[in-house]
N, C-alpha and C positions, 0 to 999 in steps of 0.2 A: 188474548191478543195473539194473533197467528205469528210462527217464529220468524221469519221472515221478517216482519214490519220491526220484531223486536230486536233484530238483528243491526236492521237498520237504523234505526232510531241509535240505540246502544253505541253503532258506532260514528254517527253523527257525531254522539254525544263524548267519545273520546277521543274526538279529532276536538272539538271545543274546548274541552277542559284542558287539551295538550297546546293549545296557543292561547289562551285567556294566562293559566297557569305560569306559562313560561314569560307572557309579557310582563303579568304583575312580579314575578322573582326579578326578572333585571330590572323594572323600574328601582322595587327595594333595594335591588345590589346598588345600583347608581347612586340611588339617594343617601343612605345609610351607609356605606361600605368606602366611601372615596376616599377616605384618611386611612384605612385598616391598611395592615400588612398583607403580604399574599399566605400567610397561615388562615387569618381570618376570611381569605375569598375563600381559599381550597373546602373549609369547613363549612360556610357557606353556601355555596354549590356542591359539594360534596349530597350535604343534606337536603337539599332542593331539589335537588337531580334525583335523589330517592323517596321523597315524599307525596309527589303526585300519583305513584302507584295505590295508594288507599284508595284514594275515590275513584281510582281506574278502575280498582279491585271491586268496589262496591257494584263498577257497571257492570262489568262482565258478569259478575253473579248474578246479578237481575236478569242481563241477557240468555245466560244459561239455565237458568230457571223453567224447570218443564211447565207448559201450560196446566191452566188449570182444567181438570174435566168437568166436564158438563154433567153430575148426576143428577139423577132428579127422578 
């Protein structure tokens, strides 16, 4: 796949996963979280706010990933 497409593609896909990701965390907070204290938001979003770097991480490395050559 030429870098370019995979570039794009790549970051399509971490503009997705950064509004999918962030709407399911506050649904959770909302649903789950409306009695807690604000210890349990901070830890909450604390964790939240540094957890969707994985599968970001994941993309970028497929993005960066040299093609493959063609031997043959």
């Amino acid at each position: 796949m030429p870098v370019r497409l995979k570039s794009f593609i790549g970051t399509i896909l971490l503009v997705l996963l950064v509004i999918v990701y962030a709407v399911v965390a506050t649904i959770v907070a909302v649903a789950q979280l409306a009695e807690s204290g604000p210890l349990v938001h901070l830890a909450y979003f604390f964790l939240t706010g540094l957890l969707w770097v994985l599968p970001a991480m994941l993309i970028v490395k497929w993005m960066l990933k040299p093609p493959r050559s063609k031997a043959g």
